[in-house]
C-alpha positions as CSV (number, residue, x, y, z in Angstrom):
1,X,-14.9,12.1,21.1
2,X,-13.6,15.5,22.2
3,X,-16.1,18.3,21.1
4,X,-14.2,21.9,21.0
5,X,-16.3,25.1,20.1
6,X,-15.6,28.6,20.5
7,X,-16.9,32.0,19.2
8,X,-15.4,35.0,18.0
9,X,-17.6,37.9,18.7
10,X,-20.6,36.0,19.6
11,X,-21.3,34.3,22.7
12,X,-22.4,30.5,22.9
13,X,-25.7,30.1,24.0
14,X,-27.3,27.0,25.8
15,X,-29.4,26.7,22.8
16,X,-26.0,27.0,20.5
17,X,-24.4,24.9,22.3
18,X,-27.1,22.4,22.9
19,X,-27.1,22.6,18.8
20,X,-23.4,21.9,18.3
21,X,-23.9,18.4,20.7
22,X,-27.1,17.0,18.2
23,X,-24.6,18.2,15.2
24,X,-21.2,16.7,16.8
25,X,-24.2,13.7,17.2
26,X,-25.5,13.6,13.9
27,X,-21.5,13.2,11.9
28,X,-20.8,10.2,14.8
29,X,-23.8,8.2,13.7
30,X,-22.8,8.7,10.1
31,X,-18.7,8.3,10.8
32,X,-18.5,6.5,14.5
33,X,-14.0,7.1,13.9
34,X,-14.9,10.7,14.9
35,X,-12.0,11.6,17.4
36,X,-11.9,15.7,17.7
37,X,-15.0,18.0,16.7
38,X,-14.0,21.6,16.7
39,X,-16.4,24.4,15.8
40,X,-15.6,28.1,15.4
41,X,-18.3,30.5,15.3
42,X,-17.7,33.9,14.4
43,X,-20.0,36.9,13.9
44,X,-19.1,40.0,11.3
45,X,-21.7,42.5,11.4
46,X,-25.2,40.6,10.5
47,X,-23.2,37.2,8.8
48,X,-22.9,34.1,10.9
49,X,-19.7,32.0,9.7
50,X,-19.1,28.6,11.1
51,X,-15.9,26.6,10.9
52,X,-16.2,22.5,11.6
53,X,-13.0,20.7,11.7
54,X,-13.5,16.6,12.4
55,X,-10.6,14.5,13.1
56,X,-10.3,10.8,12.9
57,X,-7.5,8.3,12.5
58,X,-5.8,9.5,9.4
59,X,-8.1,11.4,7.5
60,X,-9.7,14.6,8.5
61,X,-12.7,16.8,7.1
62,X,-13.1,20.9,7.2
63,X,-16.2,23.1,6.1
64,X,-16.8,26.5,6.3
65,X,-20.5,28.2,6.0
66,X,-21.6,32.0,5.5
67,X,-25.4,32.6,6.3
68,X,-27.3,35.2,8.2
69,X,-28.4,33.3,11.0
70,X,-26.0,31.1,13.6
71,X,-28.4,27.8,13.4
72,X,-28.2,27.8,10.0
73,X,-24.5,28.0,9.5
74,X,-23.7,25.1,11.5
75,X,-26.3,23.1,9.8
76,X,-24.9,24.4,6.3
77,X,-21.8,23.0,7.5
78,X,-22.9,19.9,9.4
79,X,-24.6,19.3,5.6
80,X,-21.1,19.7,4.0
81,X,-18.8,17.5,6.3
82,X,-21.7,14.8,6.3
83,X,-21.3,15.1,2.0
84,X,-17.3,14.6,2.2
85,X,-18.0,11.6,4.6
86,X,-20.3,10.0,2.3
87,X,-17.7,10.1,-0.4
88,X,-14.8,9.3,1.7
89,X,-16.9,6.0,2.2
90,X,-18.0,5.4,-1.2
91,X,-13.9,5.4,-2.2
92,X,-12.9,3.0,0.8
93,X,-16.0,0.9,-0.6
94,X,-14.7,1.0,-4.2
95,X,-11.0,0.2,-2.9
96,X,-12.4,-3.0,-1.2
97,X,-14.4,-4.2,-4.5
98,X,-11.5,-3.3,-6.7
99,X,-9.3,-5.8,-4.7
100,X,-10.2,-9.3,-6.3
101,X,-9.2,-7.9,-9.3
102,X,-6.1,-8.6,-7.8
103,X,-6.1,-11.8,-7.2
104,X,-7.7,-12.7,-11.0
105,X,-4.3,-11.0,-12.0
106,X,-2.0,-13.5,-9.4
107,X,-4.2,-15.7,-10.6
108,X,-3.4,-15.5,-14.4
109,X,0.2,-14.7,-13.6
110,X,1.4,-17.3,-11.5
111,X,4.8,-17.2,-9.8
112,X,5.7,-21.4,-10.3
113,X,5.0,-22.7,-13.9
114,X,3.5,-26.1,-13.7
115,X,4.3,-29.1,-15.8
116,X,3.0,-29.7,-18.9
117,X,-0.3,-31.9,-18.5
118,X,-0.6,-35.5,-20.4
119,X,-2.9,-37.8,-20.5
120,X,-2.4,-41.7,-20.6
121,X,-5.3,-42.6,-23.2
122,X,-3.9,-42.5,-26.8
123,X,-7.1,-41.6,-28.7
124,X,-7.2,-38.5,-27.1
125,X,-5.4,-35.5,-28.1
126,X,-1.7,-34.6,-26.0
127,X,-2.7,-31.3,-24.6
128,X,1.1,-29.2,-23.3
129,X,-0.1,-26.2,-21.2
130,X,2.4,-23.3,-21.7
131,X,3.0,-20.7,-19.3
132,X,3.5,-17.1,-20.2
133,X,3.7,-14.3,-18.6
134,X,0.4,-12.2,-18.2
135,X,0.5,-8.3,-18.7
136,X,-0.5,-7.7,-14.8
137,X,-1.0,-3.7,-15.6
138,X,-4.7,-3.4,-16.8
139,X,-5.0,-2.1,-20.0
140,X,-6.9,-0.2,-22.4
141,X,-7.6,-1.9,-25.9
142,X,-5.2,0.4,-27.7
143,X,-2.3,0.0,-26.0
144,X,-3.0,-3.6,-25.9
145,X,-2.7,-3.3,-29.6
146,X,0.3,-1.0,-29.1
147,X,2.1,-3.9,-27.2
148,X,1.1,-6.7,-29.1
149,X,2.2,-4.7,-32.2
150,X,6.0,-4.3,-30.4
151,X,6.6,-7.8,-29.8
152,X,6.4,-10.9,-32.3
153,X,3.5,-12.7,-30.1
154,X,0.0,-14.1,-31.7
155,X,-1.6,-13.3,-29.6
156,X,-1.9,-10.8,-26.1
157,X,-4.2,-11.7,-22.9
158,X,-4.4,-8.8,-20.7
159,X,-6.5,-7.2,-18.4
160,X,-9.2,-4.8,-19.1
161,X,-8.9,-1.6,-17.6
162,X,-11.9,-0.4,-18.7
163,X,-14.0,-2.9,-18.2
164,X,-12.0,-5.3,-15.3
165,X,-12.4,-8.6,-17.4
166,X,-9.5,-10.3,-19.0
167,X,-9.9,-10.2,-22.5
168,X,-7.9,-11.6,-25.5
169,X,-6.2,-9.4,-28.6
170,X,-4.5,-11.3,-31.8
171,X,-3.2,-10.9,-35.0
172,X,-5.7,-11.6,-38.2
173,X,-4.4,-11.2,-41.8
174,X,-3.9,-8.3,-43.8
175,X,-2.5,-6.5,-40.7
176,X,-5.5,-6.4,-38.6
177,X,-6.2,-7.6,-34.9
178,X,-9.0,-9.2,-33.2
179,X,-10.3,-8.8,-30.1
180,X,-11.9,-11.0,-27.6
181,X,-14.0,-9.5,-24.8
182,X,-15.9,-12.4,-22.5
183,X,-20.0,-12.0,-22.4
184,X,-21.5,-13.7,-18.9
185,X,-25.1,-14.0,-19.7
């Protein structure tokens, strides 16, 4: 990691500089990708501002703090940079638990249709498994009722996109639908 600082009407201090390091410290432990740290201090009459720039393989992070004292302003924006990595995690963390949904849609949307399945015994039932195609986009229940309304189809599996479960629409009498949303107890 490449720590940069400079200071614009101010001079850096030991102490300063010794407080930059535990800062530049402080956003590795949090976000150990860190690649460039630059900090710009400059002083305008009796207001500190401080400037923190952190770099890392394709994303980067900028705050900017006003306060009356130097210490201060770099913590002000040490405290803001920390708060965009936290949610810059918390997305990357939703993108990863978003992804089996995924694979319940490849599931459900298979690219080979099978063949139908029979069974040998004759006093059971001849069950014929059809394959249609499965509306991969997620869905919310109104436009599921907006497609399934378009085409001349019974029924309409889709997936939820409120609620990320596959759930079932069809058509009831009188012009109504009905709507089939799995519970797991």
């Amino acid at each position: 990691m490449r720590v940069t600082y400079s200071g614009h009407n101010l001079k850096i201090t030991d102490d300063i500089h010794a407080h930059i390091l535990k800062r530049a410290d402080k956003i590795e432990v949090r976000f150990g990708d860190m690649q460039e740290f630059n900090v710009a201090l400059k002083s305008e009459k009796h207001r500190f501002d401080a400037e923190m720039i952190v770099t890392a393989p394709g994303v980067s992070f900028y705050a900017k703090s006003e306060t009356d004292e130097v210490l201060s302003a770099l913590d002000t924006a040490t405290d803001k940079i920390l708060s965009q990595v936290r949610r810059y995690k918390d997305r990357i963390k939703d993108r990863r638990q978003n992804a089996p949904h995924r694979e319940v849609v490849a599931q459900l949307n298979p690219e080979n249709v099978e063949t139908p399945f029979e069974t040998d015994d004759s006093d059971t039932p001849t069950i014929i498994a059809t394959q249609e195609k499965f509306a991969s986009k997620p869905l919310i229940v109104t436009e599921a009722a907006i497609e399934l309304q378009a085409s001349n189809a019974a029924f309409l599996l889709f997936l939820n996109a409120e609620t990320r479960q596959v759930n079932l629409l069809y058509r009831m009498a009188q012009g109504t639908y009905g709507w089939v949303e799995p519970l797991f107890a």
